[in-house]
N, C-alpha and C positions, 0 to 999 in steps of 0.2 A: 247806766250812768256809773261812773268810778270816781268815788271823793277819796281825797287825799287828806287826811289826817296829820297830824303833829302831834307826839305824846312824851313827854318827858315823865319817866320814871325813878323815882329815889331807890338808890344802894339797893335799898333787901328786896323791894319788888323786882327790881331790874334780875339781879343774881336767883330770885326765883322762878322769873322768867325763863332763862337761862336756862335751868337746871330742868324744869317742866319740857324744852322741847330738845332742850336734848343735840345740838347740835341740827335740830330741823327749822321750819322756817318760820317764825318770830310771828310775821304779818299774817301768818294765816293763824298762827297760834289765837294771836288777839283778834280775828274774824271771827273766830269760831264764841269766841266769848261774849264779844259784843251781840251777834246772831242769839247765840243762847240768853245771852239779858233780854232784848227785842222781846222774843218769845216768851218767857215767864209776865214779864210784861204787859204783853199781847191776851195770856191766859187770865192774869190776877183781873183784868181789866173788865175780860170776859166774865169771868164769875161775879164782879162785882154786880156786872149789868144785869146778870139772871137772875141772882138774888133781889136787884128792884121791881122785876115781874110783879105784877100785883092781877086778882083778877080775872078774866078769858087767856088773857098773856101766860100767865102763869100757869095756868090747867094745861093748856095748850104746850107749855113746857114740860110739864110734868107728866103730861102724856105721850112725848116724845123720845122722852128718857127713860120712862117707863119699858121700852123693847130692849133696852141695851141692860 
């Protein structure tokens, strides 16, 4: 599926847009940013929940982590 966006950006973000890609292409510029928020996101999210582990759950975590 392909969503179509609208983003208005002020002067100094715009012009550091700009200057970040360099003459290359803007939309993929900001895919890739958006994809990398997604992701940190995705992770913080993750750790939150392991840290709730309590327990069998927990052991069970910790002994899975324990190989790496």
């Amino acid at each position: 599926m392909t969503v179509s966006i609208s983003v208005t950006l002020d002067d100094d973000l715009g012009d550091e847009l700009n200057a970040a890609v360099a003459g290359s292409n803007r939309s993929a510029m900001v895919a890739d940013a958006i994809r990398e928020y997604l992701d940190r996101r995705a992770v913080a999210a993750a750790a939150t929940w392991h840290a709730s582990l309590t327990g069998d759950d927990a052991a069970a975590f910790a002994d899975f982590n324990a190989a790496w």
